[in-house]
N, C-alpha and C positions, 0 to 999 in steps of 0.2 A: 302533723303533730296532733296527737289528742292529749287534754286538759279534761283535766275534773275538776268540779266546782260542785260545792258540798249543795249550795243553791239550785242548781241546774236539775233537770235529771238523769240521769246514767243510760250512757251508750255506750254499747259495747262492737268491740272492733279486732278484728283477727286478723290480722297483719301475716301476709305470705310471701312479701316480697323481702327477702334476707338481706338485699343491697337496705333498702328502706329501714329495714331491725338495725343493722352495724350503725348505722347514719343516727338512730335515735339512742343508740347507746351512747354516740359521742356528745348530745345535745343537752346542756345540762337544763333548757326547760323542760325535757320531758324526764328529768330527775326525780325520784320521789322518797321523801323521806318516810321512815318505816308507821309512824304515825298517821302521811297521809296514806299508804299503803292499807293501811287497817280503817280506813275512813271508806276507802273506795271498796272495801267488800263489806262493810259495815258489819266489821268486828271490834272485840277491843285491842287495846296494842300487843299484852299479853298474851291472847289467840295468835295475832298474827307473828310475834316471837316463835312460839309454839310451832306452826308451820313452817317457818324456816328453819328453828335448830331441829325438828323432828319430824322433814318431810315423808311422805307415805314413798311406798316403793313401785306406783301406781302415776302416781302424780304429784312430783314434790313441787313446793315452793319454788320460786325464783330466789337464785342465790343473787345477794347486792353486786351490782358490775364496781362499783368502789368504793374507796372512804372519803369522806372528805372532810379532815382531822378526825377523828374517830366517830363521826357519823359516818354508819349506811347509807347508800342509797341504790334504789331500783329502780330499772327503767320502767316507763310507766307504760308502753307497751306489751312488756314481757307481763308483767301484774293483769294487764288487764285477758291478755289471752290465757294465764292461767285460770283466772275466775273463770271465765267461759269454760275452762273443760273440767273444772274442781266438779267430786260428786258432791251435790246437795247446791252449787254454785249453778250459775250465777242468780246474786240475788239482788233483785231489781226493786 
């Protein structure tokens, strides 16, 4: 599992094993709501809105794996391997 902590500093990590991606999707610590989402590329929530409803056709956004009541959320694997391939990303 990898955690962000706004205190820490940011490691990044590209996850290759699919069994390991499916398993973190069911995991709801590694959940993230679309605030801390935008915390971990350090943008504001609005930007990271922005990439989701108007991902590039290069490299979009991670769509939220569900709701939970009508919060988003993203696995925080998939967030974090998109930064790493985002242009201008990642940013440390």
């Amino acid at each position: 599992m990898i955690t962000y902590s706004p205190s820490r500093p940011r490691t990044f990590a590209v996850c290759t094993d699919e069994r390991a991606l499916r398993m973190s999707a069911t995991d709801p610590d590694t959940w993230w709501t679309a605030q801390q989402c935008a915390d971990y590329i350090d943008v504001k929530l609005r930007t990271w809105h922005a990439y989701v409803n108007r991902p590039t056709a290069t490299n979009p956004a991670p769509k939220p794996i569900k709701k939970i009541g009508s919060t988003p959320v993203w696995d925080s694997d998939e967030v974090i391997a998109w930064n790493g391939l985002r242009t201008g990303g990642p940013i440390n």
